[in-house]
C-alpha positions in Angstrom: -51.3 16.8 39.5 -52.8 20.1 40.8 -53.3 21.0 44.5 -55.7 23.7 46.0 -54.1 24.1 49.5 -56.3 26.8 50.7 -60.0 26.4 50.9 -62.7 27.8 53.3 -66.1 25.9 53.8 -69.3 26.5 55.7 -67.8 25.6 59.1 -66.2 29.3 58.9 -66.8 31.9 56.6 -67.3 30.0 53.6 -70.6 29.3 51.8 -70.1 26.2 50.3 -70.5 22.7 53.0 -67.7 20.5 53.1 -69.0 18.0 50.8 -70.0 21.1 48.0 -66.1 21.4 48.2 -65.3 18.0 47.8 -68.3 17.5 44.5 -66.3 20.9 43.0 -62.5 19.4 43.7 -63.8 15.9 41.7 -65.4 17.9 39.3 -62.0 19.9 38.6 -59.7 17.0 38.9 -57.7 18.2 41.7 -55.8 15.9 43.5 -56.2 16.9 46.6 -57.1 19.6 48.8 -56.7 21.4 52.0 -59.8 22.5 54.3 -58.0 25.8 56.3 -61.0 27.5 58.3 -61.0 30.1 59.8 -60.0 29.2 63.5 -61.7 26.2 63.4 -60.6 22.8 62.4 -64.4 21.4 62.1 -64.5 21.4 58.4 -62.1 18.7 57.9 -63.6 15.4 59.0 -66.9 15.6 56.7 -64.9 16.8 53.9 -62.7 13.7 54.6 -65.3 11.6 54.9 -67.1 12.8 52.0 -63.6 12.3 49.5 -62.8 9.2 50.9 -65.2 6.7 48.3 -63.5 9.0 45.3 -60.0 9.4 46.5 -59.7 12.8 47.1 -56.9 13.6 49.2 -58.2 16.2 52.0 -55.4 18.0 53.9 -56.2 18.6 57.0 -55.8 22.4 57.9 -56.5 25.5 59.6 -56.4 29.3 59.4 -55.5 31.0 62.5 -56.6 34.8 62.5 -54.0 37.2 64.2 -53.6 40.7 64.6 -50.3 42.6 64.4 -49.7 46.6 65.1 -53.3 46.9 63.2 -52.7 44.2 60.4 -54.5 41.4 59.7 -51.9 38.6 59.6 -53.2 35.2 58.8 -51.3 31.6 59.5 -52.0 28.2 58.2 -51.7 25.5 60.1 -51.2 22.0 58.0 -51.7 18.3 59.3 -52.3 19.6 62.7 -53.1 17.0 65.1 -57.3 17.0 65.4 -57.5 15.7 69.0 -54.7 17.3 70.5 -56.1 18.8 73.7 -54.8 22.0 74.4 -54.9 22.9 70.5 -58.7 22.1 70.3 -59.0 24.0 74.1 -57.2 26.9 72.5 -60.0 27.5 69.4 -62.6 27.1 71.3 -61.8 29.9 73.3 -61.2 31.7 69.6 -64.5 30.7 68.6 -65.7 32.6 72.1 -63.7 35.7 71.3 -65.4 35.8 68.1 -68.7 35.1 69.4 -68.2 37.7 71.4 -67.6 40.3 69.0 -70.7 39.7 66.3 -72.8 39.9 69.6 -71.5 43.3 70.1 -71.8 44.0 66.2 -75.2 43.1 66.1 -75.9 45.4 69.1 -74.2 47.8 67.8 -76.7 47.6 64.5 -79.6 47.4 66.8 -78.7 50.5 68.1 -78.8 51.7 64.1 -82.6 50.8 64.5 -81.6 47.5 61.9 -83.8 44.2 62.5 -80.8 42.3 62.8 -80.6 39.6 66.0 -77.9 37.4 66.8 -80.1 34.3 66.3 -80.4 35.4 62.3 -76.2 35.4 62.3 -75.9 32.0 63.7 -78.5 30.3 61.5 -76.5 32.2 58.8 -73.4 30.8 60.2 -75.1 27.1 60.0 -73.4 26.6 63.5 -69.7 27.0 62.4 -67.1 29.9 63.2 -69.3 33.1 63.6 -67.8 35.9 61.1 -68.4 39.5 59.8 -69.2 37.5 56.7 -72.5 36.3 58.1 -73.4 39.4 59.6 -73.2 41.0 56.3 -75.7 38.1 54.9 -78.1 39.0 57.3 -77.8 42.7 56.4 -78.8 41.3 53.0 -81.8 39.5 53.8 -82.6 42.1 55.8 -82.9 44.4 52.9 -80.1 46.8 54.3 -77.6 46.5 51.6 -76.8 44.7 48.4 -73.6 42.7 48.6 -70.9 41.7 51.8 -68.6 44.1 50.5 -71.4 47.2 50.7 -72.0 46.0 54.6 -68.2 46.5 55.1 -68.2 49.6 53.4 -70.8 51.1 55.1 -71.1 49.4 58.7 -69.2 46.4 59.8 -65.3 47.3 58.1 -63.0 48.9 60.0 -63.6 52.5 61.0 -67.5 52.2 60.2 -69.9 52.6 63.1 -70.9 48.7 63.7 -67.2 47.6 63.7 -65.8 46.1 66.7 -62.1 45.5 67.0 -61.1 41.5 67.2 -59.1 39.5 69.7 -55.3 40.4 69.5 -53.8 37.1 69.1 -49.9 37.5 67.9 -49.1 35.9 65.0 -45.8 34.4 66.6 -48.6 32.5 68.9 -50.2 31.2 66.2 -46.8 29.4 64.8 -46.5 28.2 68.5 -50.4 26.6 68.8 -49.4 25.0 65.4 -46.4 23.5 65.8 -47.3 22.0 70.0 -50.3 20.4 68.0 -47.4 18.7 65.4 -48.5 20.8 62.7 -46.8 22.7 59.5 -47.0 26.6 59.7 -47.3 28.9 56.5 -47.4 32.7 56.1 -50.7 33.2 54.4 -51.1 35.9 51.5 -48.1 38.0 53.1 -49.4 40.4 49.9 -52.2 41.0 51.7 -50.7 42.4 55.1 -47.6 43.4 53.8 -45.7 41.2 56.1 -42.9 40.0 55.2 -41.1 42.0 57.8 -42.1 39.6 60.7 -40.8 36.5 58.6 -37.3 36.5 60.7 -39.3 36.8 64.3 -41.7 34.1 63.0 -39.0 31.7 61.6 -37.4 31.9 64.7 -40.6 30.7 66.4 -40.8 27.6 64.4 -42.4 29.2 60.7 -42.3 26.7 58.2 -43.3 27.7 54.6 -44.6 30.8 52.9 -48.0 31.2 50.4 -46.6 33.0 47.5 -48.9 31.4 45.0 -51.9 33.8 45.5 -55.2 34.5 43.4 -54.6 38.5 45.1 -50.7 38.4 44.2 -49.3 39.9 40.7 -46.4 38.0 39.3 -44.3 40.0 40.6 -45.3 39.8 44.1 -45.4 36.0 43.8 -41.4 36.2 42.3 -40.3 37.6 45.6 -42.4 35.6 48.2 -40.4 32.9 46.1 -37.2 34.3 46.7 -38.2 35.7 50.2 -38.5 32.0 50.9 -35.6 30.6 49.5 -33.7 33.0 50.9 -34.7 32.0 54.5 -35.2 28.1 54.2 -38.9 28.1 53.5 -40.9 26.1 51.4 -43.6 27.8 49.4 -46.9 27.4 49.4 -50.5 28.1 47.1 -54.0 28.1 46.8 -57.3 29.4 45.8 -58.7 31.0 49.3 -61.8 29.9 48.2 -65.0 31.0 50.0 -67.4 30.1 47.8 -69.8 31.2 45.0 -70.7 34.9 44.8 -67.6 35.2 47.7 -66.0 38.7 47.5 -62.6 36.8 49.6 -59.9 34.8 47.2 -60.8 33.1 44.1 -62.6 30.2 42.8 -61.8 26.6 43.9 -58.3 25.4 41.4 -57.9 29.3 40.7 -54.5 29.0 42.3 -53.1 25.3 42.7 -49.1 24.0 42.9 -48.0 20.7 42.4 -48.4 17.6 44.2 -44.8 17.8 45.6 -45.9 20.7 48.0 -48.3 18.6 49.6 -45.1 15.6 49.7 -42.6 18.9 51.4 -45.8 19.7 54.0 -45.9 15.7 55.0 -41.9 15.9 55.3 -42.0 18.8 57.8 -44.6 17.4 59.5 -42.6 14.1 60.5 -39.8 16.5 61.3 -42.0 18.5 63.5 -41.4 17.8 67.2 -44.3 19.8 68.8 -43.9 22.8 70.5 -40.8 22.8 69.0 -38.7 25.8 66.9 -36.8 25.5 63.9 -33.5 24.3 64.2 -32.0 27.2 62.3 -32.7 29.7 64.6 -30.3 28.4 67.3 -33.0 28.1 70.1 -33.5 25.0 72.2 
């Protein structure tokens, strides 16, 4: 039975709700799926409740956004405790960093003499984790430019003159947040970043599995994220990094899946996962 274990929704940058997600997983016959948002983990419970009557498996997840020497390095965060205190403490301050920086986008484009305001973002943003992506959407309404990946291009991507750098969380933090909330790190599309040299650092810290099955990886790529992992006690990972219809990020929902027994390999970590914890390989207390 297939698995899609890494799906976006409306309570980040996605544009399908939680419920949409769940209808599409049904419609496909997935088995289950995993709701990883970006920095936020608000997604999960109405996507939960909405597979529940069906019995749709919903993973609970998350998709914590760090920055390393200028790349983008992205770590999922499986079965991570919901209520855990500090962990919901420490994206709420996330989701004020980011808040923080679309404000200053969308001054920044104000400046530019656009029409854009901060209170068109958030509607866009139906009240979950405030993105470029929903800056771009209201560049689109606004007239301004035809798709997300044209407002990039020409004002909110890096180097263009509404971009504003993000928070510089470390990716090795990341691993750390995960694991003291009892949850099951993952490299994200390391094909993306070009990565793969932090992968002894982040194992160290406690790094669990690596995402070779990606809709943005060749075959070849995939083969030695495989091996990459193997060779350094990981298990791997997949999924679609859906976003949504019309989405310009990862594919569609089921593009990517891997079999059942990932999602049985995520569950056994998690019960071996002492929180805060590092991986017992790497020698560390």
């Amino acid at each position: 039975m297939a698995v899609d274990l890494h799906v976006h929704t409306t309570a980040s940058d996605g544009s399908a709700t939680p419920e949409e997600v769940v209808k599409q997983a049904l419609h496909l016959g997935l088995e289950a799926v995993a709701i990883t948002d970006h920095d936020t983990i608000e997604g999960i419970e109405p996507a939960i409740d909405a597979a529940r009557p069906a019995g749709l498996e919903v993973i609970p997840g998350v998709e914590l956004s760090t920055v390393h020497r200028d790349r983008q390095v992205h770590i999922l965060g499986y079965l991570v405790d919901l209520h855990e205190p500090d962990f919901l403490a420490q994206l709420t301050f996330l989701r004020s960093t980011r808040l923080e920086r679309i404000s200053k986008m969308v001054q920044k484009l104000r400046e530019m003499g656009f029409a854009v305001t901060m209170g068109q973002v958030l509607a866009i943003s139906g009240g979950g984790s405030v993105g470029r992506p929903h800056v771009a959407r209201a560049l689109i309404e606004l007239g301004l430019v035809r798709t997300i990946a044209d407002a990039f291009e020409k004002y909110i991507g890096k180097g263009c003159p509404a971009y504003v750098p993000r928070f510089k969380y470390a990716p090795a933090m990341a691993v750390r947040m995960i694991r003291a909330a009892g949850g099951v790190p993952v490299l994200a599309h390391p094909g993306l970043s070009n990565c793969c040299d932090l992968l002894p650092g982040l194992v160290a810290e406690g790094l669990l599995g690596l995402e070779a099955y990606y809709p943005g990886h060749t075959w070849e790529l995939t083969a030695y994220y495989c091996r990459r992992a193997r060779d350094m006690g990981l298990f791997v990972t997949g999924g679609s990094d859906y976003h949504g219809p019309g989405h310009k990020d990862g594919g569609r929902l089921g593009a990517v899946t891997v079999p059942y027994a990932v999602v049985e390999e995520i569950k056994k970590c998690g019960k071996r996962v002492v929180p805060g914890g590092r991986n017992e390989k790497s020698g560390a207390d």
